[in-house]
TIMARFI-988267 format. One record per residue: residue in one letter; x, y, z of N, C-alpha, C in turn. Coordinates in pm, whole numbers, padded with zeros to 5 digits, always signed. Each point is the difference from the previous one (the first is absolute). Layout:
! residues N
AXYZXYZXYZ/...
***
This chain:
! residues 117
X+01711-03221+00011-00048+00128+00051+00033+00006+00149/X+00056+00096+00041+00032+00010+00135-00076+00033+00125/X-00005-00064+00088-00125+00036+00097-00005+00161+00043/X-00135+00024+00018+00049+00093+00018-00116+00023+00134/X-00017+00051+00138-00033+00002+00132-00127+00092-00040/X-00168-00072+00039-00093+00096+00019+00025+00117+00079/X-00058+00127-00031+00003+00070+00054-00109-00001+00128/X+00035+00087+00125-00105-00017+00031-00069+00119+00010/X-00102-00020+00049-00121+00110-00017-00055+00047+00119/X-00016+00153-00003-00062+00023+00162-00095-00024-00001/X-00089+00068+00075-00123-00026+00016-00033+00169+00041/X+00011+00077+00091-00020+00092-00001+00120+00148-00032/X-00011+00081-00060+00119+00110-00007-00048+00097+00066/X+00096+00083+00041-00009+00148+00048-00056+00135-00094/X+00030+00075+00076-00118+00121-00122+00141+00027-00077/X+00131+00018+00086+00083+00050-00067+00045-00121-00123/X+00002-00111+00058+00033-00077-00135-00048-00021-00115/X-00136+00040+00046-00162+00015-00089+00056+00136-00105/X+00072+00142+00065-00034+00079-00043+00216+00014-00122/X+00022-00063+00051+00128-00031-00052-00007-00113-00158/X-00074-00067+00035-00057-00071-00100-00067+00108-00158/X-00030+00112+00047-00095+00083-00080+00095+00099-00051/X+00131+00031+00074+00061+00133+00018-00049+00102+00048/X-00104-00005+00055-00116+00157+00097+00042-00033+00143/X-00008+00113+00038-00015+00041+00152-00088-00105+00096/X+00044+00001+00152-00121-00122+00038-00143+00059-00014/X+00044+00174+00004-00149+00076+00072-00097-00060-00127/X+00068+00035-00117-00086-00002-00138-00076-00166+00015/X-00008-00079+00048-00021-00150+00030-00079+00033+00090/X+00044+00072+00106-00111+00039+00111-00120+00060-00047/X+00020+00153-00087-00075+00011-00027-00140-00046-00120/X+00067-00085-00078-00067-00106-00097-00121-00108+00120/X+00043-00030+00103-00050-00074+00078-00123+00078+00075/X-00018+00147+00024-00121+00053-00005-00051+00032-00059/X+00040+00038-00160-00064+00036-00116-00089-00137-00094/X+00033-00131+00047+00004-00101-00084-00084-00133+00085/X-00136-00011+00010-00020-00082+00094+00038-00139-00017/X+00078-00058-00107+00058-00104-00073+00103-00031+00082/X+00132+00074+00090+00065-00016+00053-00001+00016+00137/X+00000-00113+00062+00010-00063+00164+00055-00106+00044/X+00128+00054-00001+00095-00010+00070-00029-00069+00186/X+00052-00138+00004-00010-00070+00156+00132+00116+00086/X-00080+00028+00131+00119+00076+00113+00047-00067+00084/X+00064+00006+00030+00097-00076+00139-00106+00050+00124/X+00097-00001+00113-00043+00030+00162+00028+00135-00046/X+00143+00031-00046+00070+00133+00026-00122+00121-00097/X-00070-00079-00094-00044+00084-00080+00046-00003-00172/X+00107-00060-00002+00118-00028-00114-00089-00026-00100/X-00014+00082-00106-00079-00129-00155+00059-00110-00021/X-00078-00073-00062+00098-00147-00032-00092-00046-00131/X+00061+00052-00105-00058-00038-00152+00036-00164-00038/X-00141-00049-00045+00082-00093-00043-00042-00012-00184/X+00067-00113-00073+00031+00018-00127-00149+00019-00050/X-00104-00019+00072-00143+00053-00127+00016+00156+00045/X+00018+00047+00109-00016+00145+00015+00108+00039-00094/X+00115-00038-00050+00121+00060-00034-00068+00009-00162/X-00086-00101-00052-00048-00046-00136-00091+00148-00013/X-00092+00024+00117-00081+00080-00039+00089+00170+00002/X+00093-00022+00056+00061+00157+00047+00068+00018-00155/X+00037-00111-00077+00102-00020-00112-00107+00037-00073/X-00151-00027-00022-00093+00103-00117-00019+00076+00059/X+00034+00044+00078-00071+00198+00055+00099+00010-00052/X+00181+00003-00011+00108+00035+00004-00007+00000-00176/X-00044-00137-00102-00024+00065-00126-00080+00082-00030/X-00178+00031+00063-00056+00057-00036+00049+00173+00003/X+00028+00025+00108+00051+00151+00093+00133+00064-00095/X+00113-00078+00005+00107+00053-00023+00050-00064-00155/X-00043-00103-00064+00049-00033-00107-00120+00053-00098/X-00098-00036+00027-00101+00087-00123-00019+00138+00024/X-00036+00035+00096+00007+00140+00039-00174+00007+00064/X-00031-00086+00103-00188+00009-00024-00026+00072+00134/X-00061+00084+00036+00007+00084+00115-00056-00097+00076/X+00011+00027+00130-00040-00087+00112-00152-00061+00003/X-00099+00103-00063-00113-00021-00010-00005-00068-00124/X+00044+00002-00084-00082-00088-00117+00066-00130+00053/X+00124-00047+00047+00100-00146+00045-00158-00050+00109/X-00045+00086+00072-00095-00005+00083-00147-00094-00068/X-00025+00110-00140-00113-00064-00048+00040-00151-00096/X+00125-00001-00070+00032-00100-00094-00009-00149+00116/X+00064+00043+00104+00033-00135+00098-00151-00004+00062/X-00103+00063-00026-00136-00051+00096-00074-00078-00101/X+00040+00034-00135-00089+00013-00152+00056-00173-00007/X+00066-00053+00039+00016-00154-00041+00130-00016+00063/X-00008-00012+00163+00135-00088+00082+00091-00099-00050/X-00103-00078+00018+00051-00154-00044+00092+00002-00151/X-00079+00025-00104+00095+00006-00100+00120+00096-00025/X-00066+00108+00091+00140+00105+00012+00145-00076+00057/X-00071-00093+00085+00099-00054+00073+00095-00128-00056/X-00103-00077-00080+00077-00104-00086+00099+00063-00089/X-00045+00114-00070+00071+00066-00099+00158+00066+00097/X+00029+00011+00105+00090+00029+00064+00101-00050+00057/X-00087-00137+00042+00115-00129+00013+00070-00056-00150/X-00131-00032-00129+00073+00003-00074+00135+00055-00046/X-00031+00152-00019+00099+00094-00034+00106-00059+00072/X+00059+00007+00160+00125-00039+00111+00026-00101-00088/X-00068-00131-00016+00038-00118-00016+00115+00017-00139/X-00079+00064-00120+00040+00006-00109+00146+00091-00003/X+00031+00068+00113+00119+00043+00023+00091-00085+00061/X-00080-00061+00054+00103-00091+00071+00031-00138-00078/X-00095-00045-00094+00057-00087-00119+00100+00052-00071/X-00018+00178-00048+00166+00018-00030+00081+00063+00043/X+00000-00035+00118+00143+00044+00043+00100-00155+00003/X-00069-00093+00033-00015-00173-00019+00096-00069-00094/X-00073+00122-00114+00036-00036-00148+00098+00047-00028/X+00029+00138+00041+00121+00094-00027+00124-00100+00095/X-00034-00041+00074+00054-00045+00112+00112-00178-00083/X-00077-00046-00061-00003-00137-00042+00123+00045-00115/X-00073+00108-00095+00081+00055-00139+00146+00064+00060/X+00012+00014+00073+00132+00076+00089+00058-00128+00043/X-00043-00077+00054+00069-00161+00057+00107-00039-00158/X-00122-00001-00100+00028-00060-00132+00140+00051-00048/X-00043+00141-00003+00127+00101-00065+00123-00044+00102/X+00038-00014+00085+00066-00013+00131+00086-00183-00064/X-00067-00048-00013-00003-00156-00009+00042-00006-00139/X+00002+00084-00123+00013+00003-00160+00094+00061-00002/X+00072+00053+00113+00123+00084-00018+00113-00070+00028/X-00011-00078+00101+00081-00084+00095+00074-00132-00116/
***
């Protein structure tokens, strides 16, 4: 198996990378961040947000609740007060389980690649 170089990992992102990550506007991130007391975001001197990956976890269930189920701002409001914590396990789960297959898709593509040759 061929080595292959950890990636590395930031530590803090920008709103725009935050909001590039989502495909939305930065404002729509901005404005999630006064609508949502869940998201707080560390600032620089300049003022700059600086998300880091639990804020990005929690912006990623407003981002399913809002735009993939369809839940108006106020009920995403009441579901995330009604039980945080498990809202929140259930969200990392979900990422993770995407990211096991892309892994997988990833491995099965090596295979096909390697069965052809």
């Amino acid at each position: 198996m061929p080595y292959k170089e950890k990636e590395i990992e930031k530590k803090y992102y920008s709103i725009g990378e935050v909001a590039s990550i989502f495909k939305v506007a930065p404002s729509l991130i901005r404005y999630w961040e006064g609508e949502f007391d869940i998201i707080k975001p560390k600032k620089d001197k300049k003022g700059n947000r600086r998300f880091t990956k639990d804020d990005i976890e929690k912006i990623r269930y407003i981002y399913q609740l809002v735009k993939i189920k369809g839940y108006t701002l106020q009920g995403a409001q009441e579901v995330i007060k009604g039980d945080q914590e498990k809202v929140f396990d259930k969200a990392v789960m979900v990422d993770r389980l995407h990211q096991i297959k892309r892994f997988l898709i990833e491995i099965r593509d090596t295979m096909h690649v390697n069965n052809d040759q």
